[in-house]
N, C-alpha and C positions, 0 to 999 in steps of 0.2 A: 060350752063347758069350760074351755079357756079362760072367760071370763069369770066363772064361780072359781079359780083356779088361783086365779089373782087377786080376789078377795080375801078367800084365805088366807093368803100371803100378806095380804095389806094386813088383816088382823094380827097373825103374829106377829110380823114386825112392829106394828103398834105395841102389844102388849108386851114383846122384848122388847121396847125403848123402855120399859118401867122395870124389869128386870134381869136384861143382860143375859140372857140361856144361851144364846147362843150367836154368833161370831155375823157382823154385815158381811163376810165371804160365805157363810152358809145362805144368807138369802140372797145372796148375788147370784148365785148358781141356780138356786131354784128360780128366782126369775127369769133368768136366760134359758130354762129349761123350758118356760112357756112358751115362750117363741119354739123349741122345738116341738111341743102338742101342737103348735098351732099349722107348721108343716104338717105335720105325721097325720093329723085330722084331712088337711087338704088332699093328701095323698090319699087317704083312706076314700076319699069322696071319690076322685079319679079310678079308683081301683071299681067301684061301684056302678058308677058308670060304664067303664070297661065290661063290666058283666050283665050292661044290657044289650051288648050288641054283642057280644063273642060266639065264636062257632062252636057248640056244644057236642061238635062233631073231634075237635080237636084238641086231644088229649096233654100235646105239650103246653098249649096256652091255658089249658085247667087248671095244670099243674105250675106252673109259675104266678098263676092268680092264687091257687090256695097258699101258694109258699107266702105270697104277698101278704093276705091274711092273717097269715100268720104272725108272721114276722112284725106287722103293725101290731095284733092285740098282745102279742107279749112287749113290745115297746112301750103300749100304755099300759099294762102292767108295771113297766120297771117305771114310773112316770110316777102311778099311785101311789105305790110302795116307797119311790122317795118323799112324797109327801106324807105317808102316814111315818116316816122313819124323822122327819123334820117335828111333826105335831109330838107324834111320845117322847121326843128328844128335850121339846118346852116343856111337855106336862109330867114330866119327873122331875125337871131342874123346879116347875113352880108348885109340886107339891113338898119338896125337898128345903125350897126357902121358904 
């Protein structure tokens, strides 16, 4: 996913080199964003593994796996959500020019 991730990104920037929408600090960010999906994916991997071997008897280690869960699919939520706020940010500046 990562890597469809950074494609995107190579697109836009391509097609902002032709019309300036938006700032090399705005996709400076999101590229260093990737590096953090590429964390948060590993950890998510980890957590899953975790949940093949845990004691289903033990309620505090449920509960720190579900917080875990959590807390990752709302991280890549705020992940998406920057890039869908990057994508409508070009495509009004290039329906606008």
């Amino acid at each position: 996913m990562d890597e469809h991730l950074e494609k995107i990104f190579n697109i836009l920037n391509k097609l902002n080199s032709y019309v300036n929408i938006f700032s090399e600090e705005d996709l400076k960010e999101q590229y260093e964003n990737i590096g953090d999906f590429r964390l948060l994916t590993r950890e998510l991997k980890g957590l899953l593994n975790y949940f093949d071997s845990f004691d289903e008897n033990n309620g505090d280690k449920i509960e720190v796996m579900l917080f875990g869960f959590h807390r990752i699919r709302t991280t890549f939520e705020w992940h998406f959500s920057e890039i869908s706020g990057l994508n409508m940010k070009f495509l009004k500046g290039f329906i606008k020019g």
